[in-house]
C-alpha positions in Angstrom: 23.2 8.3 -16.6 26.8 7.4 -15.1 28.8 4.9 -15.6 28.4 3.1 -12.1 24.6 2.7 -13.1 25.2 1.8 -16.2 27.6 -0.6 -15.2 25.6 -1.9 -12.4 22.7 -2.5 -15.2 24.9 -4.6 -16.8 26.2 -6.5 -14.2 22.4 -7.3 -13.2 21.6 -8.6 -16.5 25.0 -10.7 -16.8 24.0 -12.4 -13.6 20.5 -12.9 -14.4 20.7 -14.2 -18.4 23.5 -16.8 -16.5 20.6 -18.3 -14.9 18.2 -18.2 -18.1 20.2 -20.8 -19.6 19.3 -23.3 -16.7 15.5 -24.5 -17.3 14.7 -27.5 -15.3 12.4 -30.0 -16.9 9.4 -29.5 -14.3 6.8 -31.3 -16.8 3.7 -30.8 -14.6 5.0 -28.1 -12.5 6.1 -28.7 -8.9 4.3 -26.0 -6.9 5.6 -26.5 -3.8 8.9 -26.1 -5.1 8.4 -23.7 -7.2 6.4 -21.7 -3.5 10.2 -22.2 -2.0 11.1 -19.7 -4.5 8.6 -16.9 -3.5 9.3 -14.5 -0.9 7.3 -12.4 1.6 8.9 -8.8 2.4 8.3 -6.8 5.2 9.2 -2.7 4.1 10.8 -0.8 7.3 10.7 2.7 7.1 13.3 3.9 10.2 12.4 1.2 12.9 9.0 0.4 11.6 7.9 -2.0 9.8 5.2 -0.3 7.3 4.2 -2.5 4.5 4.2 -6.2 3.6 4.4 -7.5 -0.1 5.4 -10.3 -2.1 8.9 -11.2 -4.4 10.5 -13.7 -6.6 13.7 -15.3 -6.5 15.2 -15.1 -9.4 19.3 -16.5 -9.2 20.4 -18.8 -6.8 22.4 -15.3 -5.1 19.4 -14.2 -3.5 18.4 -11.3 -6.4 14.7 -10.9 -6.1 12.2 -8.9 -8.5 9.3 -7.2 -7.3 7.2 -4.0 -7.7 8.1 -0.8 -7.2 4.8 -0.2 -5.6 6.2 -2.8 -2.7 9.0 -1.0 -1.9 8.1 2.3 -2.6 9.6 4.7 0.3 11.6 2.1 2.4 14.5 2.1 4.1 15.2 -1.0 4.3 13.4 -5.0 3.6 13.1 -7.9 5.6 13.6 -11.3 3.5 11.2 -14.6 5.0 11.5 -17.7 3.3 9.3 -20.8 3.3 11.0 -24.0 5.3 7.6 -25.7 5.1 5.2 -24.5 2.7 2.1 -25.2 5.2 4.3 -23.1 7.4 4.4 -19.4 7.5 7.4 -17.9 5.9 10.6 -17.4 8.3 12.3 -14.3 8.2 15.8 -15.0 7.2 17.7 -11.9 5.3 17.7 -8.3 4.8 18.0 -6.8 1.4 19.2 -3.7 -0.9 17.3 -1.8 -3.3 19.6 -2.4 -6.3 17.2 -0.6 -9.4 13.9 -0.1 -9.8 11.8 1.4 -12.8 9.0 3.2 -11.8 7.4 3.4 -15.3 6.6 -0.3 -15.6 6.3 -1.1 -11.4 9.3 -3.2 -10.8 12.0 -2.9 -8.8 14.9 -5.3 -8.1 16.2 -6.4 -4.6 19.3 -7.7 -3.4 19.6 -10.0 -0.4 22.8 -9.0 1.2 22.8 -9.3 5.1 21.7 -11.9 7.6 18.9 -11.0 10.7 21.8 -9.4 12.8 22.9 -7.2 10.0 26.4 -8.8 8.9 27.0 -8.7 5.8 26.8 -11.7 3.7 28.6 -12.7 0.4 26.1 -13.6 -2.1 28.2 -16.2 -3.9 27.9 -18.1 -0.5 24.1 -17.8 -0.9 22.6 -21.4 -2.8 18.9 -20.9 -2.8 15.9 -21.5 -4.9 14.8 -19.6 -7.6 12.8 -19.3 -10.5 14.4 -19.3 -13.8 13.0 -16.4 -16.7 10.7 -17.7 -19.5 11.2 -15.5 -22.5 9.4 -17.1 -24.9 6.4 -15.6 -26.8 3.2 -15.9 -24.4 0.0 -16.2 -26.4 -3.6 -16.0 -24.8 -5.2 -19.1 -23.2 -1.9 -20.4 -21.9 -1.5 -21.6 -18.3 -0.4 -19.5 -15.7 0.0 -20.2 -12.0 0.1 -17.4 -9.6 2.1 -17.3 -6.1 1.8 -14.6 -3.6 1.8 -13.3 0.0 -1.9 -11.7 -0.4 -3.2 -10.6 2.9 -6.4 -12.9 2.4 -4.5 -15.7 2.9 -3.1 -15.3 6.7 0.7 -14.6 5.8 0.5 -18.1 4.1 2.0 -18.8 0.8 -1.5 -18.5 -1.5 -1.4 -20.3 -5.2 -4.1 -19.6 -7.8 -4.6 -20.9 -11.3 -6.1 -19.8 -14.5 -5.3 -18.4 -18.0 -3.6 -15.6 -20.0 -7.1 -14.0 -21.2 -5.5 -10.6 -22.5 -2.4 -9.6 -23.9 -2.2 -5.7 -24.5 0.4 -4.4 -26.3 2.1 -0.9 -26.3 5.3 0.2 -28.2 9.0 0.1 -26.7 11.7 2.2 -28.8 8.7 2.3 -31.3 8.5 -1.7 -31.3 5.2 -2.8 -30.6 5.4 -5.6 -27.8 3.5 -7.1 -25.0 3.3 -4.4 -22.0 0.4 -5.7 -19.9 -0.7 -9.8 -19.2 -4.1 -9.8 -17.4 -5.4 -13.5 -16.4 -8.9 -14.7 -14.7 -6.6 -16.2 -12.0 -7.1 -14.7 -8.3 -5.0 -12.1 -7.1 -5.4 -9.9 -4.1 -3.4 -7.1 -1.9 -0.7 -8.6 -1.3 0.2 -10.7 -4.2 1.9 -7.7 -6.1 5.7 -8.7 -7.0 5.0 -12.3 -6.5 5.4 -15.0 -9.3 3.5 -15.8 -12.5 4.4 -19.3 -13.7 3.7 -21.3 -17.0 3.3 -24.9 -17.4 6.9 -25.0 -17.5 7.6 -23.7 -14.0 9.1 -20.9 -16.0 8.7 -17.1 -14.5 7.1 -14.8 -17.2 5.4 -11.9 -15.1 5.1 -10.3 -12.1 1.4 -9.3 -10.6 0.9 -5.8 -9.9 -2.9 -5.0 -10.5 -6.3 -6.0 -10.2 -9.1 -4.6 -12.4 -12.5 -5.3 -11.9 -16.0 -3.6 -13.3 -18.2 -2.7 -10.8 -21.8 -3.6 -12.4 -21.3 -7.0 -12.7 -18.1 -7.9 -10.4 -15.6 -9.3 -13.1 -12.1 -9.2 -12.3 -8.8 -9.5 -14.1 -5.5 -9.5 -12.4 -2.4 -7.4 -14.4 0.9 -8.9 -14.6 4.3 -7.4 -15.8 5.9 -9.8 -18.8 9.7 -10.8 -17.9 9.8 -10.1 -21.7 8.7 -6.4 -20.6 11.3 -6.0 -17.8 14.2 -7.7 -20.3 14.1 -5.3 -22.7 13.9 -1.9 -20.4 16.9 -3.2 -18.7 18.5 -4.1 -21.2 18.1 -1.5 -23.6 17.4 1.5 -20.2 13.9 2.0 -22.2 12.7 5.1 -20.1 9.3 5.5 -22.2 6.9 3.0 -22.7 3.6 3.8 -24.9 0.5 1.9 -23.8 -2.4 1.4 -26.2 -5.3 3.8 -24.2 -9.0 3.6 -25.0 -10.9 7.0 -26.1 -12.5 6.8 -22.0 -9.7 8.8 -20.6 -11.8 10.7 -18.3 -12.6 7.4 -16.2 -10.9 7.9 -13.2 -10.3 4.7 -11.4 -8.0 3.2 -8.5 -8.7 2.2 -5.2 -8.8 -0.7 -3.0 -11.8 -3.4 -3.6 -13.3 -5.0 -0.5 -15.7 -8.2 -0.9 -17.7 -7.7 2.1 -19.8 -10.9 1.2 -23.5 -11.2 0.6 -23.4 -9.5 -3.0 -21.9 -5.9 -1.1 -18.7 -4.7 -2.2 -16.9 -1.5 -1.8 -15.2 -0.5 -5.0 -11.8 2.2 -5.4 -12.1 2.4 -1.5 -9.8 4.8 0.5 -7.1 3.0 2.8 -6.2 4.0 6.3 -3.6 1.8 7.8 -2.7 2.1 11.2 1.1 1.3 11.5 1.6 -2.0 13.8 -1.2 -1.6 16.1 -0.3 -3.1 19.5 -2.2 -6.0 20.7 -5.1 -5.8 22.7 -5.5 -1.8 21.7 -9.1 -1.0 21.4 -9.7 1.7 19.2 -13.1 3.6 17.9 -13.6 4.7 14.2 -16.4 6.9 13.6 -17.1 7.5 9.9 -19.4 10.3 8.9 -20.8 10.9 4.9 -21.1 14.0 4.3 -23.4 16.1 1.3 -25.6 12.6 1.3 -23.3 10.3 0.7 -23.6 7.1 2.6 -20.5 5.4 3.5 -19.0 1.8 4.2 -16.3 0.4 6.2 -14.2 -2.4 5.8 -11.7 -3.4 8.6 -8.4 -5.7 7.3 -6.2 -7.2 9.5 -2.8 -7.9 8.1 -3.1 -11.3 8.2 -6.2 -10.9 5.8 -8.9 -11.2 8.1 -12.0 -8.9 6.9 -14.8 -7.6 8.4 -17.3 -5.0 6.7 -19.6 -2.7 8.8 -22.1 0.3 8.2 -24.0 -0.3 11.4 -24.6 1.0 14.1 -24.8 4.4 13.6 -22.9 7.1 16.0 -25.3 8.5 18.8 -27.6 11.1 17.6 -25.7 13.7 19.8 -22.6 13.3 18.3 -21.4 16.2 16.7 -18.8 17.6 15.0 -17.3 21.3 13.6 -13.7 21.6 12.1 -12.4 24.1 9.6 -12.8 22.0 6.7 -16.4 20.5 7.2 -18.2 23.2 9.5 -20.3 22.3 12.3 -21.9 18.5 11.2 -25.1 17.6 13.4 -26.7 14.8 11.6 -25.3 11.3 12.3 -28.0 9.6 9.6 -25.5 8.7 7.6 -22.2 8.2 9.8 -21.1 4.5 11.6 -19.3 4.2 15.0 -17.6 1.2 15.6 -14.6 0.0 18.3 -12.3 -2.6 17.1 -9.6 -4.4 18.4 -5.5 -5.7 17.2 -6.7 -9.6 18.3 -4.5 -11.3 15.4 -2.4 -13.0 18.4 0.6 -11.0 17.6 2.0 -8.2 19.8 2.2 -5.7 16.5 -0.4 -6.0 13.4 -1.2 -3.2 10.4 -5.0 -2.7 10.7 -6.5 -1.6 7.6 -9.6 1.1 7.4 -11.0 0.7 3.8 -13.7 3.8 3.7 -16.0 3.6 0.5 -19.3 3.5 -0.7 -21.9 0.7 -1.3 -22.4 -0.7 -4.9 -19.8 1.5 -6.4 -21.0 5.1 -4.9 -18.3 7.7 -3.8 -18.4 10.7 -2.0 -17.5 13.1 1.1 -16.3 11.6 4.4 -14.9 12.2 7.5 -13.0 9.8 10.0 -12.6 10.0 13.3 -10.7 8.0 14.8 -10.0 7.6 18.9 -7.5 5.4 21.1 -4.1 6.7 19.4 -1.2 7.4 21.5 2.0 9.0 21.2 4.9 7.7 23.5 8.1 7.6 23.8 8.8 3.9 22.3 7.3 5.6 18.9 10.5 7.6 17.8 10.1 9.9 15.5 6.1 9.4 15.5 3.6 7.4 15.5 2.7 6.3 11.8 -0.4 6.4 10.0 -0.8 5.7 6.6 -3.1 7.6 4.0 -4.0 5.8 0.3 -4.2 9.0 -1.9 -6.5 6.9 -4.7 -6.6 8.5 -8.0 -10.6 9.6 -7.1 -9.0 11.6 -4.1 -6.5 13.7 -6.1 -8.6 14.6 -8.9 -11.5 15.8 -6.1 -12.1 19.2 -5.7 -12.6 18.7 -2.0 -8.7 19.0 -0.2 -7.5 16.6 2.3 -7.7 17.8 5.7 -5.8 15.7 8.0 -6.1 16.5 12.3 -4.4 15.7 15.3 -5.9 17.0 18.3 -4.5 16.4 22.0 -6.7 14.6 24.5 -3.9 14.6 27.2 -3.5 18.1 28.3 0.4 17.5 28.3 0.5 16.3 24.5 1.1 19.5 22.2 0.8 18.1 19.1 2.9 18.0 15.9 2.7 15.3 12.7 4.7 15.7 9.2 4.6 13.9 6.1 7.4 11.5 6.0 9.5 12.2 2.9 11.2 9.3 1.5 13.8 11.5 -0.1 14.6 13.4 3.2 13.6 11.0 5.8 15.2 13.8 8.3 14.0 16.8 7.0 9.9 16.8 7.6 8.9 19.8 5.2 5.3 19.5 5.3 3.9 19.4 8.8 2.3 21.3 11.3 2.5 22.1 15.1 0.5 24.7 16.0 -2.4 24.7 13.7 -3.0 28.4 11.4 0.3 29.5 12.2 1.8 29.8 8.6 5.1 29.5 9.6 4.6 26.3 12.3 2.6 24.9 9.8 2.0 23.8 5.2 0.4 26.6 4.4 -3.3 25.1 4.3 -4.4 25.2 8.1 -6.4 27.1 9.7 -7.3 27.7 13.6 -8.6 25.0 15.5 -9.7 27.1 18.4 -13.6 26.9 18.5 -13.6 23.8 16.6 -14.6 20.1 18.7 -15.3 16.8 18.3 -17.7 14.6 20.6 -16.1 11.5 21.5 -17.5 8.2 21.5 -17.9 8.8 25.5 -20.5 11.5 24.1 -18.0 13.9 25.9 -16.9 17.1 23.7 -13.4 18.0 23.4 -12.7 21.3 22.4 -9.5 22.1 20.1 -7.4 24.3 21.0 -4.4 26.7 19.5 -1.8 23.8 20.3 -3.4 21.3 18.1 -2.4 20.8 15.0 -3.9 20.4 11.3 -2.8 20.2 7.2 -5.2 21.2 4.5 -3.6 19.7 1.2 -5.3 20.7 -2.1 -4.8 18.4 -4.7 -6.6 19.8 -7.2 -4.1 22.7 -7.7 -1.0 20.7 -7.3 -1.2 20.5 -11.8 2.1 18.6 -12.1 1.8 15.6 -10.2 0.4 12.0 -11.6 -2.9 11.8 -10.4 -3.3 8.3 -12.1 -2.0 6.1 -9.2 -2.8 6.0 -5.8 0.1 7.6 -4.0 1.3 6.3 -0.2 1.4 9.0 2.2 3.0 8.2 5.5 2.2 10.8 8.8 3.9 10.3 11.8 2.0 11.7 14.7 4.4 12.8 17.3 4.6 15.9 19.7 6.4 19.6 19.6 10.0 19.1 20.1 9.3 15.3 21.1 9.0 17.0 24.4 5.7 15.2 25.6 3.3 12.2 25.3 -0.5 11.3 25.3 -3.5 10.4 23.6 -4.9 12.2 20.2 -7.3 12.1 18.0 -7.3 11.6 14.4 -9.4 12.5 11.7 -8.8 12.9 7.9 -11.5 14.9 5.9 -11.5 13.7 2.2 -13.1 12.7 -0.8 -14.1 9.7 -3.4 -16.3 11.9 -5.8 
């Protein structure tokens, strides 16, 4: 490590244990003015804004802890602040990554420019924050819980409960308190927002829900602030969690209450990428090998809505590379949506999954996208890679086939440690060098689309088999972001596509 890192650790931790030492005598806590203190960030990769989480304010400078999860891939983050905590929050800042620790999920921002991009002097900066409680934490204590989650509209959402769980792993072979879990709600959304005890002291951050899917309970996960003291402190780079003998279990997904006693469990996440308003769009979700699948639609104000009816016509049909030619629609679901969240540009969620806690084989199919010249470098859409997708032996197969005879099409993975250099893509679909290496021919291949017209695939198209099974050194525990911008050949034309990603739950 050099010495500017290790220097800028210890700068962080001079700043923050300066604030430690101020404890305000809160009594009963105050929540709303503890909420002041809570943050809603908005990650931008490029020009677009791709992700929304929560953070805590932690010095009166504008430092802010969150997840790493959060901020994972961003360029740059977007700071709103509560004036009125009945109000939604009012972008006010932009911040800096300053560390983050991917072993443990945190990550520590920096608010260091106003909305216009001028640079600000933090020492200028007076605003609220939450001091650090490092005292021992013991089950059955308090804990109060405040977070951006997208079930709660973009407003600030507080939940109560208790410390049920402490689990303890070993730190520089010290055993110690690596994982909080609590009965109190969290959702998407609330990761790297605050945990508070009856003191209005900070001492975790929420990163994970776990729940059991026979009988629905659910725990949320929080990071202790003792946890996060000690790693920074000390730059602890390996951090041994106590594991059950089940290591086989593979878990990880996102949970959607879909109401009436239905739920989908470890669903897969497709997010279209600020979805203009009044854009209607048609999903069409086939199950493939028997397996029947669910949808759930999330707007990113939290609105939810859970369908596996109707299905698609009987004469809709399908044949691509990876699933061959599919005829029977029995277990499939075609339904059109719209962006009607009253804002110009929303993140639309597609949660595929299975009733009851079932997994298995899908495709999607998705119609209305568009590539113009107002999306820059592409058009995103974003891909959950849940820990039941990597470990499938089924590849992801991700298409892009041109509806507009003018649009030749061409998508990449965005890299977030080349932004500029798009390695894995593909223009011309089975052309090894145009293309990652798993893709095959589309000519022959066709969807039908929801018009019950065909449209046949042709050389220009473009497709990406990626097999994750092979791929033997990469953690396959977490789910892992992937980000494809849809764009054309040499960003030389424009029109409508169609997107379909073949992949699997089992």
């Amino acid at each position: 490590m050099n010495i500017k890192k290790i220097m800028g650790l210890l700068g962080l931790w001079v700043c923050v244990f300066m604030w430690i030492g101020y404890t305000p005598a809160f009594g009963q806590i105050d929540v709303n003015q503890i909420g002041l203190a809570v943050v809603q960030i908005t990650v931008y990769v490029g020009d677009d804004a791709v992700s929304t989480g929560s953070g805590t304010l932690v010095t009166r400078t504008g430092m802010i802890f969150t997840n790493w999860h959060v901020v994972d891939g961003g360029d740059d983050f977007e700071i709103a602040l509560l004036e009125d905590v009945n109000e939604l929050p009012v972008p006010r800042y932009y911040a800096s990554l300053l560390n983050t620790f991917e072993d443990i999920d945190f990550a520590v921002l920096q608010i260091d420019r106003n909305l216009r991009g001028r640079a600000i002097d933090k020492e200028t900066l007076d605003l609220p924050f939450i001091p650090l409680g490092l005292d021992p934490v013991s089950r059955g204590d308090s804990v109060t819980v405040f977070g951006y989650p997208g079930i709660g509209g973009g407003f600030l959402v507080v939940t109560n409960g208790s410390i049920t769980t402490i689990q303890n792993g070993r730190v520089n072979g010290v055993s110690t308190p690596v994982i909080y879990q609590t009965n109190a709600e969290l959702a998407p959304g609330n990761s790297g927002g605050a945990a508070v005890n009856s003191k209005g002291e900070l001492i975790g951050i929420p990163f994970y829900v776990s729940s059991e899917n026979r009988t629905g309970g659910r725990l949320g996960e929080i990071i202790p602030i003792t946890l996060i003291a000690q790693v920074i402190e000390n730059e602890v780079n390996q951090i041994e969690r106590n594991t059950t003998s089940n290591t086989n279990t593979v878990t990880g997904g996102i949970d959607v209450d879909c109401g009436r006693g239905i739920m989908i469990d470890d669903g897969i996440e497709v997010t279209i990428v600020q979805m203009r308003s009044g854009f209607t769009y048609t999903v069409t979700v086939i199950g493939l090998n028997g397996f029947s699948p669910l949808l759930g639609i999330i707007t990113e104000f939290g609105t939810t809505s859970c369908v596996n009816t109707p299905a698609a016509p009987a004469n809709f049909a399908v044949s691509l590379p990876s699933t061959g030619e599919v005829t029977n629609m029995t277990n499939s679901i075609q339904y059109s949506f719209s962006q009607d969240t009253g804002q110009n540009m929303a993140d639309m969620r597609l949660i595929v999954g299975g009733m009851n806690g079932t997994f298995g084989e899908f495709l999607l199919i998705l119609e209305g996208m568009a590539f113009n010249e107002f999306d820059g470098k592409g058009d995103p859409i974003a891909v959950g890679a849940t820990p039941r997708l990597l470990n499938s032996n089924v590849p992801m197969s991700v298409y892009m086939i041109g509806i507009a005879n003018a649009l030749d099409p061409y998508f990449f993975l965005y890299d977030r440690d080349n932004p500029d250099n798009p390695g894995i893509s593909c223009d011309d679909a089975g052309v090894t060098n145009l293309c990652f290496p798993g893709s095959f021919s589309l000519v022959g291949s066709y969807i039908t689309r929801a018009n019950q017209t065909r449209l046949s695939a042709d050389r220009y198209d473009a497709m990406m088999s990626i097999p994750f099974s092979s791929l033997t050194n990469l953690d396959k525990s977490k789910t892992i972001p992937l980000i494809f911008l849809m764009a054309s050949s040499n960003y030389a034309s424009y029109g409508h596509y169609i997107f379909a990603l073949h992949a699997s739950s089992r």
